[in-house]
Each structure stands twice: as structure tokens, then as C-alpha cells.
N, C-alpha and C positions, 0 to 999 in steps of 0.2 A: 590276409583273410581269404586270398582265393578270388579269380573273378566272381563275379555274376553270372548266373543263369538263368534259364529260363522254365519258369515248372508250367507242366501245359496240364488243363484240368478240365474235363468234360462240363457241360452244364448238366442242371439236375433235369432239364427237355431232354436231354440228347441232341439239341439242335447246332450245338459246336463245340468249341474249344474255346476256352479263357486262357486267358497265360497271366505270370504273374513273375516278376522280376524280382527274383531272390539275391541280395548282395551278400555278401562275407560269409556263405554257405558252410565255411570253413571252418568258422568261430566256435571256439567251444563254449559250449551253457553247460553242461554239465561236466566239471572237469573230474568228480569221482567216477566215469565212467567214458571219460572222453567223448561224450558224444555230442556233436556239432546242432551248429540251427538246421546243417540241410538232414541231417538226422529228424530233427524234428519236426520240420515238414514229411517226412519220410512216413515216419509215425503217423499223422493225420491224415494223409494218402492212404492207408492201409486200413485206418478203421474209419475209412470218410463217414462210409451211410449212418455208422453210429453216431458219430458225432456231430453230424448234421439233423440227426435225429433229435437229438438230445437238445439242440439249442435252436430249432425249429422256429421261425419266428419269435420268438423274445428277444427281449431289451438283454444286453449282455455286456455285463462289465470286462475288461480287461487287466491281466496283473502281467504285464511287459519288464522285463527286462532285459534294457538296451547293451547292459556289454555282457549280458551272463548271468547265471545265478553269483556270482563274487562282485557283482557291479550294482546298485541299486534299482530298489524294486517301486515298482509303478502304476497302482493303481488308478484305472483308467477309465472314467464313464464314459464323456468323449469319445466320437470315431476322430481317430487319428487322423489328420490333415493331409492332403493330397492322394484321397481314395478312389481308386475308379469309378466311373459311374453304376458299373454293375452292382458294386458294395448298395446294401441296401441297411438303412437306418429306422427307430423309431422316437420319436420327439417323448421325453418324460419332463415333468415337474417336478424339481426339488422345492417343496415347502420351507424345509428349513434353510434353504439359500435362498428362496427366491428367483428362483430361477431354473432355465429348461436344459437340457443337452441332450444331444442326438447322438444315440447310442446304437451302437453293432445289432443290427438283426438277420441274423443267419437265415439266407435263404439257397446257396449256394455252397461249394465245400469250396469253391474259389477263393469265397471272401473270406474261412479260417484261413486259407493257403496265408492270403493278404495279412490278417491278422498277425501270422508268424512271421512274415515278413518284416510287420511293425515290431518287430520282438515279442509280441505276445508267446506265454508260455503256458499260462492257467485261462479257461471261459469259464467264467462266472454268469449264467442267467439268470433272468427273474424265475418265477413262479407265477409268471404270466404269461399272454401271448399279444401281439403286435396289435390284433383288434378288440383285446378290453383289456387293457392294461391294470383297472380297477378290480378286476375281476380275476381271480388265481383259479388257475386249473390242474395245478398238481400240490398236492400236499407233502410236506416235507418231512421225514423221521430223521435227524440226525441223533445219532447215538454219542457221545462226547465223551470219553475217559477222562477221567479224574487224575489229579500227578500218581496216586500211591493206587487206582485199578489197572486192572492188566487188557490185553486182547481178549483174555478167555472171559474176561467181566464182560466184553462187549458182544461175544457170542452169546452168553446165558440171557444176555437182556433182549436181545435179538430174538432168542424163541420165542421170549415173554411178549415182545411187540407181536411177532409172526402168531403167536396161538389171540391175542384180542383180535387182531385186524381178519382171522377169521372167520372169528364167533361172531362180527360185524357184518361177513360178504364183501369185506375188502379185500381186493388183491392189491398185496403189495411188493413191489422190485425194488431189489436190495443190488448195494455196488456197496466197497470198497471207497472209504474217504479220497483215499490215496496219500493219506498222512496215519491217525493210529483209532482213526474211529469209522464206523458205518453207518451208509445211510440206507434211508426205503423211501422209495417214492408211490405215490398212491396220484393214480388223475382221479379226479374231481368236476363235478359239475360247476360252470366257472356261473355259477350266480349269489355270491357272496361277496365282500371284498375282502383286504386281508387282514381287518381286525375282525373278523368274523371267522376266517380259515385260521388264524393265529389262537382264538380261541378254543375252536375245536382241537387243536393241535394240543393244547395245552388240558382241554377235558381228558382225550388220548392217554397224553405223557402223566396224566396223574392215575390214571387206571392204571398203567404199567407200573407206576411205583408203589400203588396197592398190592399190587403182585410180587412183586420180587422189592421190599423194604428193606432191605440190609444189602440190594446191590442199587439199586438207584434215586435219584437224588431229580426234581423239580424244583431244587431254589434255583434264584436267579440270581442273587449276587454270591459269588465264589468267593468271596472271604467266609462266608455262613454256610457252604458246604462241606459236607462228608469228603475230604481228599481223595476215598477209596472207593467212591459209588461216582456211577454213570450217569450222566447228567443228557437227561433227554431234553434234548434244545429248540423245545418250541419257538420260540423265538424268530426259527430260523425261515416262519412265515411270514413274518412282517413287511411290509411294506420296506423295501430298497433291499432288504436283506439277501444277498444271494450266497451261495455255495458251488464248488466246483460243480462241471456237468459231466454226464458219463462221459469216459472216453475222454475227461480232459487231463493232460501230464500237468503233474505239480512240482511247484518249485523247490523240488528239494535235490540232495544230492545226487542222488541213486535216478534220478526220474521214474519216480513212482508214477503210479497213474491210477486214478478214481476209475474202477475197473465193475462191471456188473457181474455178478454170481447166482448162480440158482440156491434156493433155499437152502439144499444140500450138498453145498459148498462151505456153508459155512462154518461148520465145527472146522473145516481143513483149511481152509482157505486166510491163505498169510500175506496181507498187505505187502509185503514187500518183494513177493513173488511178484507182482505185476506191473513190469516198467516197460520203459517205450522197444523195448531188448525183447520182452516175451510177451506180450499183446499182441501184436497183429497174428502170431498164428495163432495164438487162441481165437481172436477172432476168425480167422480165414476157418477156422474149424469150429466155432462155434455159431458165428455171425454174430448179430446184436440181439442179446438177450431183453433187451427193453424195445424190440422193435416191436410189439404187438400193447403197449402199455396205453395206447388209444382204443383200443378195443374193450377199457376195463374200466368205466366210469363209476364212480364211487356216490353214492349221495351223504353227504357230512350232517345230513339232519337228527342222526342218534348219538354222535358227536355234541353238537348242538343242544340237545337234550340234557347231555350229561351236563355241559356247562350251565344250563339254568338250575340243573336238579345241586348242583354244588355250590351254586352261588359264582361261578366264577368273574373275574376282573373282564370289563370288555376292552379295555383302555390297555395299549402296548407299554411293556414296562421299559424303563429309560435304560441306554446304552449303557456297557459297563466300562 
């Protein structure tokens, strides 16, 4: 697999270098494309600021796999054992286990370096951040296809989000799942928790499907879904529930990657144009399109509104 080497990574002071002992650099993870783990560190090098950006203090899950995408996959709360001291963690509670773990909080592009080192290949973050973990500061639009909708279902429902969020005074930034569906992220003022933000999300998701009823779908259990409408996944506010983060490469063959686009990307813009191959120069020529997404605080209380004026459920609906 190649010796080891050494990846040297500035800190986000400028006050030095980190380094970070990469083994079997050689290895391939993605064998439809040949491209290695030092490949993918490669990749996370290139669009550091973004994806440092993106996983900013939050608690962040990890989906590691130790011999490749052909070798099993690893879903990770846990900071993996024997982490530098610089790696920095935040302590969460699992209710339904009873129990805590200290989880990845990205405060450096060192500790993703480190992450890939541990095989990680997909960040998963909260919708939260390190100082209120109870409290969410970005709201979540996943757009979700259905088995028998297409991408272009997921473009038309996308206007539909884009023209409410608005007529609301939300801005919202849109990426690229990096699998077959898109998402929007909206910040938020983090003084809710998140069956209060899953709410709203869910008041949101039902105005959209006022709008466009013959492409989109709010049930929750998939067996009582429309196969061919978009299913906007509130859900995907809940408490533990995370989703890729911008800038992260996913597990799949090709190394796709949950990529950000302007509004007017989207009618053109093909998921599978963007892998760890053609990102970095878009980036190097675009920069990170979600770098200004803290400048754009949203208040969720006409969201809110909607959900009392509907009756909506406050109570998160059970796994599927």
C-alpha cells in the first residue's frame, strides 16, 4: 500500500504546521476511478476553507471505511482512538442509549486530514454547534427522490422551495446531495431546540407541497408514499439526525461529492459532474459558495406560526 507520509497542514492561526501521518496512501477507495486515500486527502486539501467551513464546530459523525469503498462501512459517533491532542471533541448525550461520546468537532482542516487518515470518507455534522448543542442554527431542506422521480423532479421542487423561502426573507444555499437528491441550508437563530426547528421544517415542507401536489410528497412512512414525488425530509432536523456537509466526498463509486451551487446552477447542474476529479478547480475558481451563509440569519417564527395555524405534531415522528 506504499509507505507513509507525512501531510503538513497549516493551522487555521497561521501560527504553524500540523502534520499528520498518512499510512497506505496508495490504497484505493474508490476502484471506479482509481483513486487512492492520498487522493482523498488531496481533495480535502484543496477545498480545506470549505469544508472546514461547513463542519465549523459541530459534533460530527463519521462514515469510515477501513479497506475502501468494497470493504465495510462504518458509521462512526466516537472520535476514533489515539487522536492528537490538537483533534478537538464535543461531549453529546444519547438518550436512547444512555449514554455520552465524544465526537469530532472540526476546528482545524488538520483534524479532517486526521479523520481521512482514520478512513473516514463522508462528514456527517449536526445542525448544531459546540456551544449549544440543544439549540440548532441551521435549518435543513433535503429534497429526497422518490424510486420512479427523476433529477428534473428535484430541480422543479427546488424552484418551489427557492420561490417560499423568498416570499419568507430567507436565504437559502443550495449544494448537491452528492448522491441523487439536493439540499438548502438556511442559518437560523440558534434559540429553539430541535423539535421546534423540525417543526418548522416540517410547516416549510408542507407549503411546498401545497405548491407543487403532483410532484411532492410529506408522508413519512415510504410504504404510503407516491414512488414518483419528492419527498421533502424534514426529519432531517431532528435531534442526532445528520446529512453529508458541503465539500464532503461520498461513498459511492465515482466519488461524488455534496458540492454547493448558485441558484442558477440548478436547472444544469448534474450530480454527478462533481467528484473529488473536478471540485477543487471549481473551487480554486469559484471559492466556497456557502462562505458567507453566517451573514444570513433567518428568524423561524413565521415558520412557527404556520405550524400552530396547521395544527402541526410537536413530537418527532419514529425512525423508519
Amino acid at each position: 500500500m506504499g509507505e507513509a507520509v507525512m501531510i503538513e497542514v497549516p493551522r487555521e492561526d497561521g501560527t504553524e504546521v500540523l502534520s499528520v501521518r498518512l499510512t497506505n496512501p496508495d490504497r484505493i477507495y474508490f476502484p471506479q476511478i482509481g483513486a487512492t486515500k492520498l487522493d482523498l486527502v488531496e481533495y480535502y486539501l484543496a477545498v480545506g476553507d470549505g469544508i472546514v467551513n461547513a463542519l465549523w464546530e459541530r459534533p460530527c459523525m463519521l462514515h469510515r471505511f477501513p479497506k475502501g469503498l468494497d470493504g465495510e462501512k462504518v458509521h462512526q459517533k466516537r472520535l476514533p482512538a489515539g487522536a492528537p491532542d490538537w483533534v478537538e471533541t464535543v461531549q453529546l448525550f444519547f438518550p436512547r442509549w444512555k449514554r455520552t461520546a465524544d465526537e469530532l468537532c472540526v476546528t482545524e482542516l488538520a483534524s479532517v486530514i486526521w479523520a481521512v487518515q482514520m478512513s473516514t470518507v463522508e462528514f456527517h455534522p449536526w445542525n448544531s454547534r459546540r456551544g449549544a448543542t440543544e439549540q440548532p442554527d441551521e435549518w435543513r431542506i433535503d429534497l429526497d427522490p422518490g424510486p420512479a422521480s427523476t433529477y428534473d423532479d428535484i430541480r422543479k421542487v427546488a424552484h418551489v422551495a427557492h420561490e417560499v423561502l423568498d416570499e419568507l426573507g430567507a436565504v437559502g444555499f443550495p449544494k448537491t446531495s452528492g448522491s441523487k437528491g439536493l439540499h438548502v441550508y438556511v442559518r437560523i437563530k440558534p434559540e429553539h431546540d430541535h423539535k421546534g426547528v423540525r417543526q418548522a421544517a416540517l410547516a416549510f415542507a408542507r407549503e411546498v407541497e401545497r405548491r407543487a401536489p403532483q410532484l411532492v410528497t410529506t408522508t413519512w412512512w415510504k410504504k404510503d408514499r407516491d414512488p414518483s414525488a419528492v419527498f421533502v425530509d424534514y426529519n432531517q432536523n431532528a435531534r442526532d439526525h445528520t446529512i453529508a456537509a458541503a465539500y464532503s466526498v461520498r461513498g459511492l463509486p465515482d466519488a461524488r461529492v455534496s458540492t454547493p451551487v448558485r441558484w442558477d446552477e440548478v436547472d444544469d447542474a448534474d450530480p454527478r459532474d462533481f467528484t473529488i476529479r473536478t471540485v477543487p478547480a471549481r473551487f480554486a475558481e469559484l471559492g466556497d459558495l456557502h462562505h458567507d451563509i453566517d451573514d444570513h440569519v433567518f428568524d423561524i417564527a413565521p415558520l412557527l406560526a404556520w405550524a400552530d395555524r396547521d395544527d402541526l405534531p410537536h413530537d418527532e415522528d419514529p425512525e423508519e
